[in-house]
N, C-alpha and C positions, 0 to 999 in steps of 0.2 A: 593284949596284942599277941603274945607269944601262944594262947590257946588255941590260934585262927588254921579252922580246916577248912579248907576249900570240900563243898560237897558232892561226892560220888560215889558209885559202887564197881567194886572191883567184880568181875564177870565171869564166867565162865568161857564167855567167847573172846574178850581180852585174853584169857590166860591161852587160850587156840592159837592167837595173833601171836603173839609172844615166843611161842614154840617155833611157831612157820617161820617166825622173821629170825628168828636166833639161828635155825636152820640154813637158811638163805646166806645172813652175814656170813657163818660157816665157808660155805658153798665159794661166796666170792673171795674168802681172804686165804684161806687155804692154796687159792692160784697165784697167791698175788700178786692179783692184774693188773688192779689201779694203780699199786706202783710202782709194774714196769708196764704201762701204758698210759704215759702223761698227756697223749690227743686224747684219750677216753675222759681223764682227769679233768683236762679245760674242757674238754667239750659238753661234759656235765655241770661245771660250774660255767658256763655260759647258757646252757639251759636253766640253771636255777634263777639267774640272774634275770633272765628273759621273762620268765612265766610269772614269778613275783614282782617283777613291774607291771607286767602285761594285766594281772589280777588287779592292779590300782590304776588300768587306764591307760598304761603309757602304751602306745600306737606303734612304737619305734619292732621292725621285724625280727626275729630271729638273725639273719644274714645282718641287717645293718645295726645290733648290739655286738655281733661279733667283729663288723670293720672298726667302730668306735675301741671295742678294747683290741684290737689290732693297730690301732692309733693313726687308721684312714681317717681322710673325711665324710662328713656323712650329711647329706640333707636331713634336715629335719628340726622340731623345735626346741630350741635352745635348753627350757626344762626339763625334756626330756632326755637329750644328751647326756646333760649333767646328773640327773637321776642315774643313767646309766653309767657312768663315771665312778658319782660317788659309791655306787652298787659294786663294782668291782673293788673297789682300794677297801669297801668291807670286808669283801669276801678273801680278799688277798691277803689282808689280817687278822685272816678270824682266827689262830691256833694264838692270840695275847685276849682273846675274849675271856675273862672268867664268869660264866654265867650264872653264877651265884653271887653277884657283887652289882650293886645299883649304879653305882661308880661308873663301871664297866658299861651297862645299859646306855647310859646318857653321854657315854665319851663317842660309844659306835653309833648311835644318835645321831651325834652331832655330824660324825661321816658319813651317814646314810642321807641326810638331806642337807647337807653343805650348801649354800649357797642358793637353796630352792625355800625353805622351811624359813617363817623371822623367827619363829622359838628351836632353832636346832641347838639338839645337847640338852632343852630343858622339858619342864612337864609344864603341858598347857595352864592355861591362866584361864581359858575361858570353856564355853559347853559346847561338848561335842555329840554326834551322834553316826550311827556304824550304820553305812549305807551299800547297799547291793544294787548298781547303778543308780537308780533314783530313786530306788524304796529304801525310803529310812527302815533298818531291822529293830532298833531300839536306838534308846537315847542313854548315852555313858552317863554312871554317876556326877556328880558336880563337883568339880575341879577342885574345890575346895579339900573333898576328901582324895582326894589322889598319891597325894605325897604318904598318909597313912594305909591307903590300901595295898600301896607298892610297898611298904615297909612288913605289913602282912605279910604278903604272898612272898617274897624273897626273906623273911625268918624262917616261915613254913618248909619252904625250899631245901634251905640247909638242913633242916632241924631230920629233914626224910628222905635226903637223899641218899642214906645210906640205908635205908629201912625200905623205902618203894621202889619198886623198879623201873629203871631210867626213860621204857617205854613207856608207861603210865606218866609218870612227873612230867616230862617234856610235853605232854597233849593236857594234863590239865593245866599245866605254866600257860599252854599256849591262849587255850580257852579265856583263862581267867586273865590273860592280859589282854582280848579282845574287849571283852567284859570292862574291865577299866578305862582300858581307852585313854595312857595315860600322854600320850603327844598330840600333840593338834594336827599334825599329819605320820605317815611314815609308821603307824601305827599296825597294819598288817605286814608289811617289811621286816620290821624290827621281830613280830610275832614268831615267823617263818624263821629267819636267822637265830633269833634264840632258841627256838626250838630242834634244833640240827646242831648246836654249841651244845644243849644241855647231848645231845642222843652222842656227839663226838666225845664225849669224855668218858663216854662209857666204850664204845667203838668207833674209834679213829677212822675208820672208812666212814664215817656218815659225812664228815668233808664233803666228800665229792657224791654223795647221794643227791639226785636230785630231785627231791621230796618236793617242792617248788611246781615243777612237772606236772606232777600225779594231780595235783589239786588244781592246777592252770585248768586241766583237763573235765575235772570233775567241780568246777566251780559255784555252779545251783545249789548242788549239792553241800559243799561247803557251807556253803553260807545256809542250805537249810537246818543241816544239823546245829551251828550256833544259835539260829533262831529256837528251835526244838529245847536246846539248851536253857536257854533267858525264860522258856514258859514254864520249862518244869523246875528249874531251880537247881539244875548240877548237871554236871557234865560228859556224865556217862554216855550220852551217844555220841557225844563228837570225841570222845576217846576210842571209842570202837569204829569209830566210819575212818579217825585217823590212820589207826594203826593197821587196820584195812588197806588204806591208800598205801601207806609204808610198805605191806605186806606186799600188794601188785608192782612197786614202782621195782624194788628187790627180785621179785621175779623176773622182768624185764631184764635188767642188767645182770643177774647171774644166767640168764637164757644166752644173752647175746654174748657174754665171755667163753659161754661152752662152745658158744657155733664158730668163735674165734680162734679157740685153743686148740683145734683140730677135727671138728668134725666134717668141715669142708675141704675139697681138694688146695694145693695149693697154688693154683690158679685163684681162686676165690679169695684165698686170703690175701694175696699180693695187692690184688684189687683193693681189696678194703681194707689194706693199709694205708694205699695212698692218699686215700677217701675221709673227708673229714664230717664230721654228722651237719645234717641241713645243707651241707654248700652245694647249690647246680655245678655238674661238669658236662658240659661235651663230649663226644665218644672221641671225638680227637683228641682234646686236652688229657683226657684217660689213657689214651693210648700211650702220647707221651711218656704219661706219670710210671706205666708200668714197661716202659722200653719196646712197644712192640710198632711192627711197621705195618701188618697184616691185617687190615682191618677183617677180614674174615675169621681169622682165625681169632680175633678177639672177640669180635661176637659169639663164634663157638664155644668159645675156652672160659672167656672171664665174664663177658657182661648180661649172656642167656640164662649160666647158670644162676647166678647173682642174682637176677630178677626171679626164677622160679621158684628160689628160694627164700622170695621176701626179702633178702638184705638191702637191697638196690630200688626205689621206683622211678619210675618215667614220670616227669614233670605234665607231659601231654598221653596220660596212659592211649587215649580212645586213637590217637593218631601217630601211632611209632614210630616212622618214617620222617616224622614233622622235621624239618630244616632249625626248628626253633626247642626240638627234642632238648631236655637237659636229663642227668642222672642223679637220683642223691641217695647217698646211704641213712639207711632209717634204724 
């Protein structure tokens, strides 16, 4: 048991990734943004939260995940709520995750599918298979071995964590827990959340990274590259498409902290202070937020330039004028 290496090759294009993203973190923590900008903070971990259910099917929008963890009411199905329920009270305790510990796995388990899951907290009992809406991609080992595979790969874990680098470990961890397959649901949830526990303990901004995102976006793909995985027998390319993903989602959010930190007038920033990511506003309710009574002169000042500059889009681009016009920052 304790000889068990999960199979890959370390790359030359990993080691490209590695530099660009080490770069990046640099970039973001050096200002740091995340933590004095706690709307940035949730609003990424409300993106995380969103995209990693959204990847397992749950229906429920952007806007009405964020009235539920706002603790509005919200239409909609009842499992789904609660998915998104138990998905925050994760993420809200993730800094007591130790993710070198099984323990730990099956306690955040159990909070991750509270009340939706009848094996929550445990590893299935019965046969599973990893499905990309209705195309089975493979069929997980047999339950049986589960409780030994998981004992594998979390030996491995510890045994390298000080020897591999944290961006590699956390994309083959991830891999190799899809491969197992070791709960009968909540199995890409848990995948994604340990995978951002293993990368936080290395750098504490991965918190509020939201890795979730990048892959929501890029989900074919995901799921190709694990397929790609399962035929050649190791992990090398979903380690490189991931740390990929990382590498773009990092770009974004250290782009958007520069255009925040001063590169815009401050008219622009006022604006998208008040502005929260995804929510429609009205040019009125905006106006409001930033004390102005002119509506001309907001359009000149705050909301033209905001839009030419990509921070801001029109809900109804083709019809600007529209009475039903909403604004959201992106």
């Amino acid at each position: 048991m304790g000889d068990y290496k999960p199979p890959f090759t370390v790359t030359d294009k990993m080691i490209s990734y590695i530099s660009s993203i080490s770069e990046k973190i640099g970039r973001i923590t050096v200002t740091n943004s995340l933590v004095s900008k706690p709307h940035l903070r949730k609003n990424n971990r409300i993106q995380s939260i969103h995209s990693s259910l959204k990847i397992e099917a749950n229906s429920l929008s952007l806007g009405q995940v964020r009235d539920i963890i706002d603790g509005k009411a919200v239409l909609g199905e009842q499992k789904e709520i609660q998915e998104v329920k138990n998905a925050y009270t994760a993420y809200e305790r993730f800094s007591e995750i130790d993710p070198y510990n099984i323990k730990s796995l099956k306690q955040f388990h159990g909070i991750m599918t509270k009340y939706v899951v009848e094996e929550s907290g445990d590893f299935r009992c019965g046969e599973e298979g990893v499905f990309n809406g209705g195309q089975c991609i493979f069929m997980a080992p047999p339950a049986q071995f589960v409780p030994q595979l998981m004992e594998e790969l979390f030996d491995w874990m510890k045994k390298e964590k000080d020897n591999l680098h944290p961006l590699i470990l956390g994309c083959v961890f991830h891999y190799e827990f899809v491969f197992i397959h070791p709960f009968s649901d909540g199995n890409g949830r848990m995948a994604r959340l340990w995978h951002t526990a293993i990368l936080s303990k290395w750098k504490s901004v991965f918190e509020y990274i939201p890795i979730e995102s990048q892959i929501e976006k890029f989900q074919n793909e995901y799921y190709d590259a694990i397929s790609r995985c399962h035929v050649e027998g190791e992990s090398t390319i979903f380690i490189e498409f991931m740390l990929f993903q990382i590498d773009r989602i990092l770009e974004d959010i250290a782009n958007r902290i520069d255009e925040e930190s001063g590169v815009f007038t401050e008219y622009i920033k006022k604006l998208l202070s008040v502005m929260e990511y995804g929510v429609p506003y009205t040019s009125v309710a905006l106006m409001e937020k930033v004390g102005l009574k002119s509506r001309e002169g907001f359009r000149k000042n705050y909301l033209r330039p905001a839009i030419e500059s990509n921070l801001i889009r029109m809900t109804i681009p083709d019809k600007p004028n529209s009475r039903n016009q909403r604004y959201v920052k992106v």
